[in-house]
C-alpha positions, 0 to 999 in steps of 0.5 A: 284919183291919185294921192296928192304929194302931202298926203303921201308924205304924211302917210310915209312919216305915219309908217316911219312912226309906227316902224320907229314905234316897234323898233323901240320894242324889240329894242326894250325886248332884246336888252330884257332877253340879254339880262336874262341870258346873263342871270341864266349864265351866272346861275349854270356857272354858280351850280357848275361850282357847287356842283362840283364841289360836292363831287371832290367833298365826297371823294375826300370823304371816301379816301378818309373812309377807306384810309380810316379803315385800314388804320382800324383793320391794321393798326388798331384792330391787333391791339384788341383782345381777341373777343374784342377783335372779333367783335369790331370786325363784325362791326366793320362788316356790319358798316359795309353791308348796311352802307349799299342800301342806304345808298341805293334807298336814300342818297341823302344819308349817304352825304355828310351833313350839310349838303341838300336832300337829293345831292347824291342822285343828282351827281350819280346822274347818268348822261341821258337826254341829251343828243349829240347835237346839243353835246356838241354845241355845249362843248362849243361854249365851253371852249369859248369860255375856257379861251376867253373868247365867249360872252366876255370877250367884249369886254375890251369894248368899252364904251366911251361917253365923250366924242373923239372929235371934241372931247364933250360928253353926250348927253341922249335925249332920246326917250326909247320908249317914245318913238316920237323923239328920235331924232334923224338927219343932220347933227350925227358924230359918229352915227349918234346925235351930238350934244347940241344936236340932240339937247335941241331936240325937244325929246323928254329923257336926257342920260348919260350915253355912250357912243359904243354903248350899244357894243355890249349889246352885240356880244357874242350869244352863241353859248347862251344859246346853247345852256338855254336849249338845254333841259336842266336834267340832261345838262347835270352830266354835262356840267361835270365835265365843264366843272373838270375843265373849269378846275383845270383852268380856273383853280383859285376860283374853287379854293374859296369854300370849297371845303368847309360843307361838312362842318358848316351849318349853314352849308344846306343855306348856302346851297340854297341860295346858290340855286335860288334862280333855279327854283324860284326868285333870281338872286340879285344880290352877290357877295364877291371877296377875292374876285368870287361871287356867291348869293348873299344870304340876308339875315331875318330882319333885312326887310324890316325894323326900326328906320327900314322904309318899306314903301313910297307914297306920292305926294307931289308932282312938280311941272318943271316944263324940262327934263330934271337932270337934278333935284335937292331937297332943303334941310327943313324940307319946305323947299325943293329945287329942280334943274333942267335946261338954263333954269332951276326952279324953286318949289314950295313943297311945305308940310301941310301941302303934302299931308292927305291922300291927294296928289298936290301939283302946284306951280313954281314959286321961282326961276333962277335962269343960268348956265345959258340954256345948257342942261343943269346936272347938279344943284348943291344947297347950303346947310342955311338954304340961302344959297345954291351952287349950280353947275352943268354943261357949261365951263362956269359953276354959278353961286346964287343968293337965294334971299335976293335970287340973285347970282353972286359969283361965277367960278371958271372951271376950265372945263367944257362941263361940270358933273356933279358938285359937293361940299365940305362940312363947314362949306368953304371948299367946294369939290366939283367933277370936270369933264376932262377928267380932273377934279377942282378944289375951290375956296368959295369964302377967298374966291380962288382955286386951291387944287386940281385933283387930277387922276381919271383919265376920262371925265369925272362923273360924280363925287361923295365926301365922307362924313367928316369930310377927310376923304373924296370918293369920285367915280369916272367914265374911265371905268375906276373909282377913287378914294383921295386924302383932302388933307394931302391931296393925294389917292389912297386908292383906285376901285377898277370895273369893267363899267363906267361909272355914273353915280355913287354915295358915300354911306354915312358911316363911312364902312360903304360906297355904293357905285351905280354902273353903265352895266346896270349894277350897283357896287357897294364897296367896302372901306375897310376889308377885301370884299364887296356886294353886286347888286344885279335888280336894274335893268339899264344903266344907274344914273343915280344914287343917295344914301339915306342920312341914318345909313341904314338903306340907300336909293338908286334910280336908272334909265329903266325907269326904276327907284330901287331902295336897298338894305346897306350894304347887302342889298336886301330889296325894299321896294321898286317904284316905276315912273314913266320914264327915265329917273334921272336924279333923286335925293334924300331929305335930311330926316329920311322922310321924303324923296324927290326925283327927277325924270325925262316926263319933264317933271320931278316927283315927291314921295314920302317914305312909309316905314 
């Protein structure tokens, strides 16, 4: 009997669900193997430095033996007696004939101090094991390098978050690892759901997406290919001659610290850390000053001492019924509000509720409705806890009087969306980041507008005030940060990236401003000298970010499902927590001792922090 046109139907949508299922792997699995070509690349490209390094160290050493002794045997030796003559020629014959053998017995006595036993073997390597098929392919990609048409080159793709036909940024509700949500059919722009589309979906994990976004997902693999094929000893020969080629074309990259390992002490370290991938954990944590990466070497007590957390431990888990795009702690930490879609809700979270082993789950104490069912993208609470600011994808940010839970004013923002929202250390300015880019000063004691901060050239995304409340950090979806002077409202400076930027923080001591990336890095910049730290431990874009109040570390949460805490500001890892889904937003109490995230599992979580 054949089958009737229902159940064909539900069996084709049973097979479509299953193919959505393993297309959403392969997805999760390709963009694994790209960061993983990615972390191989910068390890081949940092050995390729030193590499090369030590080659020129060692025939700077041997230029200055040979020169030295011609000075002795010219200049010096004429000046001695005759029995003293004869005496340090034989010396200096004794020095030759012992110097073969040390080099032939043991390379490592033949290198200056500093460098790793072994450096010498590894440099006089002789180029076996490797064909001419793989020679060839490795030359390809060193070509490709050296005419920056390789793996950067996509880097003139950048990913816009804000639909060409509106100007609205997107927000993606589409959980990856859910195929169940994915969305088809009517509401595409640009062979992507639009806000409204997608925000009316009923999926669980909104982010900030890009409408390119999988462009850098599509760069060109060939010479990644190429190093991964390779075997680690037959590549040692090829990479002298890639180093050559490099030296050539990039020669300020070899400058800095190149010629200092015969007097450092800690130049062996610093070798170490620079192959650390080849030998063990990945290095996720980069110094760059002047555009030059090297693995950050951590001090003894990077993981521990007084106020370094050295773990989570959940307490509470709060039902918010929609995705939570932002959540906040009260300063006496008897409160948290959560914002999701037209509600923020209000849960008692007080001391004796979350003491013990026990998990509470607990329901609201209260709902404020706004916003008219847009998603809330950032609650900012008052220093007394009566009131709230709340704004979102809506034109309007909403003050509330948490006494009363009534809404008591209304400010327009001539905007399509609000991003993110701060505060002025007495709390009569309110600084809000607007979707067309501009940043809106607002006197909320007189009701008025007081400036427009104007600068990205795409939406701003987020926003930190210093601690004494003279400069505003924001970041954009122009791939630039910005440091403005409040009391002349004008930019101080402007951080470009070859990201957008999603999130940011202002270290409470004012020396750092940590940046979360669309490219899965955190960028701690420094406020007063040339130089900062890339962090490289997500796997997926960094959707946001907070420092703790003692400055001492600081938490980013992405679309990886990940809370990473860091060391401030090297980046020593603390510990890595996963949810089961995207972590969407997250702050810090006001003691240190608790965090709160908010997910796409429609829930927000409270941890309290072990030290």
């Amino acid at each position: 009997m054949k089958p009737s046109y229902l159940e064909s139907l539900e069996r084709i949508k049973e097979e479509h669900s299953e193919m959505n299922k393993h297309l959403n792997q392969q997805r999760a699995e390709l963009e694994k193997v790209n960061t993983e070509k990615e972390n191989m690349h910068r390890s081949y490209m940092t050995y390729a430095e030193v590499a090369g390094t030590m080659r020129n160290d060692i025939k700077r050493a041997e230029e200055a033996n040979k020169r030295l002794q011609e000075f002795i045997l010219q200049t010096l030796s004429p000046l001695l007696s005759p029995e003293h003559q004869a005496s340090c020629l034989a010396a200096m014959e004794s020095f030759k004939s012992a110097s073969s053998p040390r080099e032939n017995g043991n390379g490592a006595a033949a290198l200056p101090p500093g460098f790793p036993p072994g450096a010498a073997g590894m440099l006089g390597m002789l180029p076996f094991g490797m064909n001419p098929a793989m020679s060839q392919l490795f030359n390809q990609f060193t070509s490709q390098n050296g005419d920056g048409t390789g793996a950067g080159g996509s880097e003139a793709k950048k990913a816009k978050l804000e639909d060409p036909d509106d100007n609205e940024l997107e927000i993606d509700v589409t959980n990856d690892d859910n195929p169940s949500t994915t969305n088809g059919g009517a509401g595409h722009k640009n062979g992507r759901d639009s806000t409204n589309s997608v925000a009316s979906s009923g999926a669980s994990t909104p982010s900030i997406a890009s409408n390119s976004a999988k462009a850098r997902q599509q760069q060109p693999q060939g010479g990644l290919q190429s190093l991964e094929q390779m075997s680690f000893l037959a590549g040692l020969s090829e990479f002298q001659l890639y180093f050559e080629r490099l030296r050539h074309r990039h020669p300020n990259m070899l400058r800095q610290g190149g010629y200092n390992l015969f007097s450092d002490p800690h130049a062996h370290a610093k070798i170490a850390a620079a192959m650390s991938q080849m030998s063990g954990r990945p290095a996720y944590s980069f110094k760059i000053v002047d555009g030059v990466p090297t693995p950050t070497l951590f001090p003894a007590d990077a993981q521990k001492g007084p106020g370094i957390p050295t773990g989570l431990k959940k307490k509470m888990e709060l039902n918010h019924g929609e995705v939570v795009c932002a959540a906040t702690i009260a300063r006496d930490n008897t409160r948290v509000y959560t914002g999701g879609k037209g509600c923020v809700k209000i849960w008692d979270v007080c001391e004796s509720d979350i003491t013990g082993n026990t998990v509470a789950n607990r329901p609201s104490i209260a709902t404020l409705d706004c916003l008219k069912e847009n998603y809330i993208r950032s609650c900012k609470l008052f220093q007394d806890g009566k009131t709230l600011l709340i704004g979102g994808e809506a034109s309007t940010v909403a003050l509330w009087d948490l006494t009363t839970q009534m809404k008591t004013l209304d400010l327009e923002t001539d905007s399509q969306a609000c991003y993110a929202l701060a505060l002025s250390p007495d709390e009569k300015l309110l600084f809000a980041c607007l979707a067309d880019g501009n940043i809106l000063i607002y006197d909320i004691h007189n009701r008025e507008k007081v400036h427009t901060l104007p600068g990205h050239q795409d939406g701003a995304s987020c926003l930190d005030l210093s601690k004494d409340g003279t400069k505003l950090w924001s970041g954009g979806l122009d791939n630039s940060v910005r440091c403005w002077d409040l009391g002349q409202r004008k930019e101080l400076a402007k951080h470009d990236f070859s990201s957008q930027v999603f999130s940011l923080g202002c270290c409470p001591n004012d020396e750092w401003v940590a940046v979360g990336m669309e490219n899965n890095n955190v960028e701690v910049l420094s406020t007063t000298m040339k130089e900062k730290y890339q962090l490289t431990q997500h796997e997926s874009c960094v959707l946001s970010l907070k420092f703790a109040h003692s400055g001492k570390f600081f938490i980013s949460t992405g679309k990886d499902n990940a809370l990473n805490a860091w060391r401030t500001p090297y980046g020593a890892s603390l510990f890595q927590l996963k949810e089961n889904t995207s972590v969407l937003s997250c702050d810090i109490s006001f003691d240190d001792s608790l965090i709160v995230t908010g997910s796409g599992e429609k829930k927000a979580t409270l941890y309290a922090i072990d030290y």
